[in-house]
C-alpha positions in Angstrom: -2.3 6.1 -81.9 -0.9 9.1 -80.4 2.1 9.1 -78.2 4.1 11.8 -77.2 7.3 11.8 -74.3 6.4 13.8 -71.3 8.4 16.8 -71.9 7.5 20.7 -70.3 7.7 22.0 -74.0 5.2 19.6 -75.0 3.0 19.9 -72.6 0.9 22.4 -74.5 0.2 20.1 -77.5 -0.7 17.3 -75.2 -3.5 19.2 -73.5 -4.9 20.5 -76.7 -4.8 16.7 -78.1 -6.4 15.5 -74.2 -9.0 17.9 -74.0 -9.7 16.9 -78.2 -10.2 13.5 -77.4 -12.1 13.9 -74.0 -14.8 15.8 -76.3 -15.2 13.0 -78.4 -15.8 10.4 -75.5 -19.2 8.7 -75.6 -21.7 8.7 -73.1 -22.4 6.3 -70.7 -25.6 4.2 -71.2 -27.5 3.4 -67.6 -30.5 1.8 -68.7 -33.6 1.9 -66.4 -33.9 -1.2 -64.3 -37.4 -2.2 -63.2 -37.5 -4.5 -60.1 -40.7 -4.1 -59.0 -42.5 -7.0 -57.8 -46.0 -7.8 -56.6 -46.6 -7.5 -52.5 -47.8 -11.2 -52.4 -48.2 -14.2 -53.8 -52.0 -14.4 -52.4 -53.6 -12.4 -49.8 -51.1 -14.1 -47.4 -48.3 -11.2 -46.5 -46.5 -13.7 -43.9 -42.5 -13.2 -44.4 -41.9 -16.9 -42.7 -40.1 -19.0 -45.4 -40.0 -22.1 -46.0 -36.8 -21.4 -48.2 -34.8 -21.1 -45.1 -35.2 -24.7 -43.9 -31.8 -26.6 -45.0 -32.3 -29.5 -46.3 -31.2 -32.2 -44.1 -34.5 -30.6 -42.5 -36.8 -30.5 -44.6 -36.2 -34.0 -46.4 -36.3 -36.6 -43.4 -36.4 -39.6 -45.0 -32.9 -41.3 -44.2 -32.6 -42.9 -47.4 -33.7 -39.8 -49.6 -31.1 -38.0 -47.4 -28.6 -40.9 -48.4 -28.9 -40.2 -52.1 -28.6 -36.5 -51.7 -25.5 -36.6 -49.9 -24.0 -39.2 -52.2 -25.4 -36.5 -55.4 -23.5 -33.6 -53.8 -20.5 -35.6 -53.5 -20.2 -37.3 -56.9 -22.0 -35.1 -59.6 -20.4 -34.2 -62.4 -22.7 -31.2 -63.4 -21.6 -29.6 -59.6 -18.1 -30.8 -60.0 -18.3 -28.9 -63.3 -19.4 -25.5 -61.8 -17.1 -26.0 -59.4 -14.0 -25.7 -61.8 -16.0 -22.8 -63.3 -15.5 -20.9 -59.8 -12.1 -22.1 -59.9 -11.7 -20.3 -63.3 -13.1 -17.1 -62.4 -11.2 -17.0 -59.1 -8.1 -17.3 -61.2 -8.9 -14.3 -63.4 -9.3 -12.0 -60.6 -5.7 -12.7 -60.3 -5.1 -12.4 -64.2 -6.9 -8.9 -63.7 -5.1 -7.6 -60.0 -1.4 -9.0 -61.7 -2.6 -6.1 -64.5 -2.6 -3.4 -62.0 0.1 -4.0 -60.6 4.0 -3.1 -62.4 5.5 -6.1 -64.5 9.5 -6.3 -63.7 11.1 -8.8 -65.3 15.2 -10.5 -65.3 17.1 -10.6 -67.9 20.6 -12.1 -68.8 21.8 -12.1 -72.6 24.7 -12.2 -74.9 25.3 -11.3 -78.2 28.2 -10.9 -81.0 28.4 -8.3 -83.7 30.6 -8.4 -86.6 30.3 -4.2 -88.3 31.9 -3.5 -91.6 35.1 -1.8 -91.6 34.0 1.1 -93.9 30.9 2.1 -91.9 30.4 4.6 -89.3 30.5 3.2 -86.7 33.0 0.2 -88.1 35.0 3.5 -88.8 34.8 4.8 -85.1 35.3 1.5 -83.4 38.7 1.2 -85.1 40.0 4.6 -84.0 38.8 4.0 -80.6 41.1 2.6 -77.4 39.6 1.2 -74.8 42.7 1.7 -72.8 46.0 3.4 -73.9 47.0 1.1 -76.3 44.0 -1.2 -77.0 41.7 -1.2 -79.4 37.9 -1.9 -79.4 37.8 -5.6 -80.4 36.1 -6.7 -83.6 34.0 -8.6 -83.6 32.1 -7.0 -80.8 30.6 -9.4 -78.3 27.6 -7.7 -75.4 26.9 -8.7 -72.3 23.8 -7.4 -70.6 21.9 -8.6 -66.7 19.5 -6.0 -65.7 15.9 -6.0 -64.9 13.1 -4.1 -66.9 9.6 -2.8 -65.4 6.6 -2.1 -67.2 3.8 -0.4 -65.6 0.8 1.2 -66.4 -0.8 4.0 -64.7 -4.9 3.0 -64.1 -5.5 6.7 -64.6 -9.0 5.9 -65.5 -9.6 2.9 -63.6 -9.9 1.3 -66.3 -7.9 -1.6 -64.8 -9.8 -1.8 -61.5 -12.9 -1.6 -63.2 -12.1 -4.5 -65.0 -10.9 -6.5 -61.9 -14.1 -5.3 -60.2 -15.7 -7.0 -63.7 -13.7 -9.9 -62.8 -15.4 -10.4 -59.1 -18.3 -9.9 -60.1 -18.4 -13.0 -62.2 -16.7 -14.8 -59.4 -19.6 -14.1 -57.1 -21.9 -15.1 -59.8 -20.3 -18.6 -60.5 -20.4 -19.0 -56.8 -24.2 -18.3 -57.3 -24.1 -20.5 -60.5 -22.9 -23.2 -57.9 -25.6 -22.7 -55.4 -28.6 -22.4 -58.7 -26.8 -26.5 -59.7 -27.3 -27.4 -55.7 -30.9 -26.5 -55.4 -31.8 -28.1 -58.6 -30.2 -30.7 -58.0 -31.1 -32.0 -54.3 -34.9 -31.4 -56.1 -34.2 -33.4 -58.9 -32.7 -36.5 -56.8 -35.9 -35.8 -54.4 -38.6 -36.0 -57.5 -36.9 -38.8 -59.0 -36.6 -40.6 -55.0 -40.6 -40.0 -55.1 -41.4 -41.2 -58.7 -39.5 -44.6 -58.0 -42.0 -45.1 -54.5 -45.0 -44.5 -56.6 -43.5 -47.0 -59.6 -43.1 -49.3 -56.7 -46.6 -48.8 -55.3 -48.3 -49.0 -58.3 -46.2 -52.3 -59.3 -47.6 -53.9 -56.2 -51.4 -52.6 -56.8 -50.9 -54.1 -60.4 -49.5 -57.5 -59.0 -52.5 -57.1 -56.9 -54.8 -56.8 -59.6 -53.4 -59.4 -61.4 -53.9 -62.2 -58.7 -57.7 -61.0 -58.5 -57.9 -61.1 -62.5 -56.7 -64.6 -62.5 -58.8 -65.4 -59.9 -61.8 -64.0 -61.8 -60.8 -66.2 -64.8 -61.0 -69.1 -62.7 -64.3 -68.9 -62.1 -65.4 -67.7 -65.6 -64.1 -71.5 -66.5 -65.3 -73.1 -63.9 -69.1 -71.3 -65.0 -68.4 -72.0 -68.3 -68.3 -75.5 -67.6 -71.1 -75.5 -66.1 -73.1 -73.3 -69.3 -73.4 -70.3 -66.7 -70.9 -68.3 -69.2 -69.7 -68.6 -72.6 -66.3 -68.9 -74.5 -66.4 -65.2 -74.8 -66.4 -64.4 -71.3 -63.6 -66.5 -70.9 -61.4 -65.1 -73.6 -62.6 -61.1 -72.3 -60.9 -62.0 -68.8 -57.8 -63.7 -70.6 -57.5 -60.6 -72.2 -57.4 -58.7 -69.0 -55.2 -61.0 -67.5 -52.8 -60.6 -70.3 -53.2 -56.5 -70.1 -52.4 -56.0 -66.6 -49.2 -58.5 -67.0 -48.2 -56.2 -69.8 -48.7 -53.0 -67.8 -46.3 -54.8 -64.8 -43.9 -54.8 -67.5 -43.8 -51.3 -68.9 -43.8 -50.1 -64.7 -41.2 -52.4 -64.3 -39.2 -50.9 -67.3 -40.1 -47.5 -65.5 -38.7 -48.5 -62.2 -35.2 -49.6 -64.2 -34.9 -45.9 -66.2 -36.2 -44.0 -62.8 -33.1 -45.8 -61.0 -30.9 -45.3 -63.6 -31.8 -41.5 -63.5 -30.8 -41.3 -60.0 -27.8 -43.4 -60.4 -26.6 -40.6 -63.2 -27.4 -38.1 -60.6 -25.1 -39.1 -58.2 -22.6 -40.1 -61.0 -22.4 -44.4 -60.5 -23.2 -47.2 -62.4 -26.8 -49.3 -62.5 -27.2 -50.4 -59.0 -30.3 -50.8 -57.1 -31.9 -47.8 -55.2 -32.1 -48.3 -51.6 -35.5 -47.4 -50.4 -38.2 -48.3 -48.0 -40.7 -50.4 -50.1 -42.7 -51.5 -47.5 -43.9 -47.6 -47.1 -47.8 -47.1 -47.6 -47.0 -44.1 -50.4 -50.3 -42.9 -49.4 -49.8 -42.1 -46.0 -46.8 -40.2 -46.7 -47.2 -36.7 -45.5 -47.5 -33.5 -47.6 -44.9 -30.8 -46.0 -46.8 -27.8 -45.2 -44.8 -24.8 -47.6 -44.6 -21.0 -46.4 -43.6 -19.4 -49.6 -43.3 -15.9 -47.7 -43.3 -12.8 -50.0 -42.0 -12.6 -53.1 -39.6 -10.0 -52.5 -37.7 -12.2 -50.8 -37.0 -14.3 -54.1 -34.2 -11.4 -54.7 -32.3 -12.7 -51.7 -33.1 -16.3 -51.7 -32.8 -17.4 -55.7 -29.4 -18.4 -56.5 -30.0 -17.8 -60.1 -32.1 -14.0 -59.3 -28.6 -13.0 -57.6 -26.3 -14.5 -60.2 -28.4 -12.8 -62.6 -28.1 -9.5 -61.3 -23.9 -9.9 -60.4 -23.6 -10.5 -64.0 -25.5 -6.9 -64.3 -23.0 -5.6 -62.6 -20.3 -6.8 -64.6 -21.6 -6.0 -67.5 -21.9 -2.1 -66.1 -18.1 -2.0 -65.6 -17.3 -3.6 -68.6 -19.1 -0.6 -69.9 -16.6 1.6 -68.0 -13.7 -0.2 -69.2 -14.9 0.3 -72.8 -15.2 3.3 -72.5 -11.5 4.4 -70.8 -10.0 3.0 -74.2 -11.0 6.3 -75.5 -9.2 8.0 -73.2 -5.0 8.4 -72.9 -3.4 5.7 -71.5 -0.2 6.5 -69.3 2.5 4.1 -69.1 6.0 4.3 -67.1 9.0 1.7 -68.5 12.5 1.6 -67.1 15.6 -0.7 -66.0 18.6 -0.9 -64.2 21.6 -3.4 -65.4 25.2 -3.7 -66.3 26.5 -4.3 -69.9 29.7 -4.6 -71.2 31.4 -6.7 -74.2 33.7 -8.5 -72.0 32.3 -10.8 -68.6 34.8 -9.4 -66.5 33.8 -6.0 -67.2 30.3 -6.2 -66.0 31.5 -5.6 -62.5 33.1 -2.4 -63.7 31.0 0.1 -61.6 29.7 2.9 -63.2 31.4 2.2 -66.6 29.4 -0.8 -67.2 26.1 0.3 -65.2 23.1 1.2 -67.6 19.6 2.5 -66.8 16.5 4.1 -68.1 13.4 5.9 -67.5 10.8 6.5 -69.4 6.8 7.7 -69.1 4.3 8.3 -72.3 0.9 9.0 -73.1 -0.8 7.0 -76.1 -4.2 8.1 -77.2 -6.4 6.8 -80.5 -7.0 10.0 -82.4 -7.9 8.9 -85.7 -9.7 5.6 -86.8 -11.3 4.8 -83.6 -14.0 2.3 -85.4 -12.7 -0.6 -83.6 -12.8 0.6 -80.0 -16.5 2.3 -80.9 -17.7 -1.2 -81.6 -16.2 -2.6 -78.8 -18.2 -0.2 -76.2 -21.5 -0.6 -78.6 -21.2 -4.2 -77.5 -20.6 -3.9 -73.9 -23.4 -1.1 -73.5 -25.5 -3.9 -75.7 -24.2 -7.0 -73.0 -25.2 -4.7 -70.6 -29.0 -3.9 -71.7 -28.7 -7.5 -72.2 -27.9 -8.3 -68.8 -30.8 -6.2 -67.5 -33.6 -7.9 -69.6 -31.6 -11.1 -68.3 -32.2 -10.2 -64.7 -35.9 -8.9 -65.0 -36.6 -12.0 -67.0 -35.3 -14.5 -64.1 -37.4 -11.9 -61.3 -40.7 -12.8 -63.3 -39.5 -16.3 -64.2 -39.1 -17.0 -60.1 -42.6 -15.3 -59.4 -44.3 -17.1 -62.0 -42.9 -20.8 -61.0 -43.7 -20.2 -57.2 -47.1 -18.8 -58.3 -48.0 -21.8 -60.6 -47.0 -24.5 -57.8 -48.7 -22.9 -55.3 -52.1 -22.8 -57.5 -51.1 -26.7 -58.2 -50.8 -27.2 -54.6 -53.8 -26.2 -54.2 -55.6 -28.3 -56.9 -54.1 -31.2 -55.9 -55.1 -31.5 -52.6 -58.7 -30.8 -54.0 -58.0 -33.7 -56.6 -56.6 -36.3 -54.2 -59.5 -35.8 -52.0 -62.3 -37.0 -54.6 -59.8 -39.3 -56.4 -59.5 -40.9 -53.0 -63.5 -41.3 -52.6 -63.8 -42.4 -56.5 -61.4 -45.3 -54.9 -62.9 -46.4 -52.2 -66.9 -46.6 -54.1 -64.5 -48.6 -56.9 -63.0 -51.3 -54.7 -66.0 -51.7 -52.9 -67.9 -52.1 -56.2 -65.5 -54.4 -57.4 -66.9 -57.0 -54.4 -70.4 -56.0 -55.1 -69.9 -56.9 -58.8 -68.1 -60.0 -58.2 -71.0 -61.2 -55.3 -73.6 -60.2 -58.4 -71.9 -62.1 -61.2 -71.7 -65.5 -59.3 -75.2 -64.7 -58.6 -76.1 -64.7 -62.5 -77.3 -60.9 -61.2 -74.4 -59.0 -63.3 -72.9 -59.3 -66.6 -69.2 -60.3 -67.3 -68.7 -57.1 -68.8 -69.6 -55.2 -65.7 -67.3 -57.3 -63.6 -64.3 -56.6 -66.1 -65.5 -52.5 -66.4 -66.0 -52.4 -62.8 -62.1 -53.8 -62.4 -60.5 -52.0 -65.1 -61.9 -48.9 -63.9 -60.7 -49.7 -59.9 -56.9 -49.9 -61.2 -57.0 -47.1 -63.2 -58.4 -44.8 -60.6 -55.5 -46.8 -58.1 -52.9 -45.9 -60.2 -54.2 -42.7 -60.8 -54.6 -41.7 -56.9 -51.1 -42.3 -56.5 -50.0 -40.4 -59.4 -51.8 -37.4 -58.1 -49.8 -38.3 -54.9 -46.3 -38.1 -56.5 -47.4 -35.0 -58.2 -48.2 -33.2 -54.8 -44.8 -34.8 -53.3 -43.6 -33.0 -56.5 -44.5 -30.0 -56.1 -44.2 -29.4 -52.5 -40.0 -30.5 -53.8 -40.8 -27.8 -56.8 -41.9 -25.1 -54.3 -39.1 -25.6 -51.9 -37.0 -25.3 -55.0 -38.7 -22.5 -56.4 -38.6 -20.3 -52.9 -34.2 -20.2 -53.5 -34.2 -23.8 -50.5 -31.7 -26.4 -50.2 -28.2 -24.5 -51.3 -27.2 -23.2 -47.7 
C-alpha cells in the first residue's frame, strides 16, 4: 500500500502515483439484460388481473379463511424471513455508521520506569519541572481525550455499498411477500385435498354398504343353487378391497391434516371444515391472468430477483473503488499529564492532532483483482437469475392456464362417464337377480362406478388447484 502525508511538496509525486493507478483501474462490466416478454398469454390482451384481488377476497370460504389467518400468524418459514428483514435492515445501519466519522472516549493511565543511562533516562534527570524539582522517576501518564476516525467516501465507494445494503433490504421484504403467496396457496391446496379425501371417504363408505349388500344376495342365491361359492368369495373380495381403500383415505386425511397443522405451526388437531359440502358443486373461480408483463410488477420473487441485480451492480462499483486511493482524516483533542492534578493545567497539559493520508495499492493487487472478478461474476449471475425467474413466471401461468383448460374439458366427460356408471350399476344389479347378467358384470360394473367417482373428484381438486396455482402464479395473495 501506498501512503503518503498531504504535504504541498509532495503533491507532485502523489499525482504522478494517482494518475498511475487510475490507468490501471478496470473496466466496468454492464452486461446486457434481456426483459423482453411475450404480448400475451393467448390471444386475450385484457390487463384486468386477477392478481390484484386480496385474499380475504378471493378465498370466501370462512373456515379456509380461518386457517390462513392462523398460517400467517404462526408459521415459522414467515417468522424466519421475517428476521431475515430484520437482519438486512440492521446492515443498512452497519453500512450508513461507515460513512459517517467514528469518535471515540478515552481515559488511561500508565507507568514507565526508563533506565538511568539512556537518552531520554539521561534528559529526564536533568530536567525540573519547576525550579527545584525534578521529573519523577518512575514516570506515571495520564491521558482523557477523544479520537476521530473518518474516511473520506471520495469514490462512493461507501454509499455505494449502503445503496448494496438497501437493495437487499427491499429484496428480503420481497423474499417476505414470495413466502406469503406461497404460502396462503399451499394452506388453500392442502384445505381442498382434505374436502376431496373427505368426499371420497364417504363415496367409499358408500360403496361399501352397496358391496355388502350385493354379498347378501350372492348368499342368499347361493343357497338357493342360483350362484356358486365363487361368486360368493369374488364379492367378499370386493368387500374386503373397498374397506382397505377406506383405510389408506383415512390414513390420507390424517397426513393432509397434519400438513396443515405444520403450516400454521401447531400440533395434530382436527381440521375444522364443512363436511357436509357437496365438493362437486363447489364453484371454479373464474381467473383473469392479464398480460404477462405485468408479472414484473406483481411477482414477489420477479422483483426480489431483479433488487438483488441491483445489488450486485454496486457491489461491482465498490470493487472496483478499492483500486482507487482511499482518503482518510484522524485526529484528537485531550489532556495528558503524569500527575491527576495536572490534567487541568490549561495549555500545558492540553494535546491534539490532525492528521489526513492517502493509501493506494500499487504493487500486488491480486487480491483486490479477484475480489472485483467475483462481484462482476455475482453480477452476471444475478442477471441470468432474474431472466430465469421472468421465464419461470411465464411458463407456470402459461402451463396452468392450458390445465385449466383441460380440466374443465375432462370434468365434463368424467362427469357423463359417472352418471352412465351409476345408472348401470342398477341396470346390472336388476339383470343379475334376473339370472340375465353374470356376477362378474355386476362386480366390473361396480368397481368401474367407484373408480370413475373417485376419479371425478380428483379432477375436481385438481381444477380447485390450479385455479389456487394460477392466482399464485399471477404475484396474488401478498398485499
Amino acid at each position: 500500500m501506498f501512503k503518503a502525508k498531504l504535504s504541498i511538496p509532495g503533491t507532485g509525486l502523489l499525482l504522478i502515483c494517482l494518475v498511475f493507478i487510475s490507468c490501471r483501474v478496470p473496466a466496468l462490466v454492464e452486461p446486457a439484460m434481456h426483459r423482453q416478454i411475450p404480448d400475451a398469454f393467448n390471444d386475450n390482451k385484457d390487463s384486468v388481473n386477477t392478481s390484484s384481488i386480496q385474499w380475504r377476497s378471493f378465498f370466501t370460504d370462512p373456515d379456509l379463511q380461518s386457517l390462513i389467518d392462523t398460517a400467517l400468524s404462526n408459521n415459522q418459514e414467515l417468522q424466519i424471513t421475517l428476521q431475515e428483514i430484520e437482519i438486512a435492515r440492521n446492515d443498512i445501519r452497519l453500512r450508513q455508521g461507515a460513512i459517517l466519522p467514528s469518535v471515540a472516549l478515552r481515559a488511561g493511565a500508565g507507568v514507565e520506569k526508563v533506565g538511568r543511562y539512556t537518552s531520554q533516562g539521561a534528559g529526564d534527570a536533568t530536567t525540573e519541572i519547576k525550579p527545584g524539582r525534578e521529573m519523577p522517576d518512575p514516570l506515571m501518564d495520564y491521558t482523557v481525550g477523544a479520537y476521530a476516525n473518518w474516511e473520506v467516501d471520495v469514490w462512493r465507494k461507501l454509499h455505494n455499498s449502503k445503496k448494496a445494503a438497501v437493495e437487499r433490504y427491499l429484496a428480503t421484504v420481497e423474499g417476505r411477500n414470495f413466502v406469503l403467496t406461497n404460502l396462503i396457496a399451499e394452506v388453500a391446496n392442502s384445505y381442498y385435498e382434505l374436502l376431496a379425501l373427505d368426499n371420497q371417504l364417504a363415496i367409499v363408505k358408500q360403496n361399501i354398504s352397496l358391496q355388502q349388500n350385493a354379498l347378501e344376495v350372492v348368499r342368499v342365491q347361493k343357497e338357493a343353487s342360483r350362484a356358486t361359492e365363487l361368486a360368493v368369495k369374488k364379492f367378499e373380495a370386493e368387500v374386503l378391497k373397498s374397506q382397505s381403500l377406506e383405510f389408506d383415505l383415512m390414513q390420507q386425511v390424517k397426513e393432509t391434516e397434519n400438513r396443515i397443522n405444520f403450516l400454521l405451526a401447531r400440533y395434530p388437531q382436527p381440521i375444522k371444515r364443512n363436511n357436509g359440502t357437496d365438493f362437486l358443486q363447489l364453484p371454479i373461480a373464474a381467473v383473469k391472468e392479464g398480460i404477462p408483463s405485468q408479472l414484473l410488477a406483481n411477482r414477489p420473487d420477479i422483483k426480489q430477483a431483479e433488487l438483488e441485480l441491483n445489488a450486485a451492480k454496486l457491489d461491482v462499483k465498490v470493487a472496483r473503488a478499492e483500486f482507487y486511493p482511499s482518503f482518510g482524516i484522524s485526529g484528537s483533542v485531550g489532556f495528558q499529564a503524569f500527575k491527576p492534578s495536572y490534567l487541568v493545567k490549561f495549555p500545558e497539559s492540553l494535546l491534539y492532532s490532525l492528521a489526513a493520508d492517502l493509501a493506494a495499492p500499487l504493487i500486488n493487487r491480486n487480491a483486490i483483482k479477484a475480489e472485483f472478478s467475483s462481484a462482476n461474476a455475482r453480477q452476471i449471475q444475478a442477471l441470468y437469475n432474474y431472466e430465469r425467474s421472468i421465464l419461470n413466471a411465464y411458463l407456470e401461468v402459461s402451463t396452468q392456464l392450458s390445465n385449466m383448460g383441460n380440466l374443465e374439458k375432462s370434468y365434463t366427460l368424467k362427469s357423463k362417464q359417472v352418471d352412465a356408471l351409476t345408472r348401470s350399476i342398477e341396470i346390472s344389479n336388476d339383470l343379475f337377480k334376473s339370472a340375465r347378467a353374470d356376477y362378474l358384470e355386476v362386480l366390473m360394473t361396480q368397481r368401474d362406478a367407484l373408480e370413475a367417482r373417485l376419479e371425478l373428484i380428483e379432477t375436481k381438486k385438481q381444477q380447485l388447484n390450479t385455479v389456487v396455482n394460477i392466482y399464485r402464479d399471477l404475484g396474488g395473495g401478498w398485499r
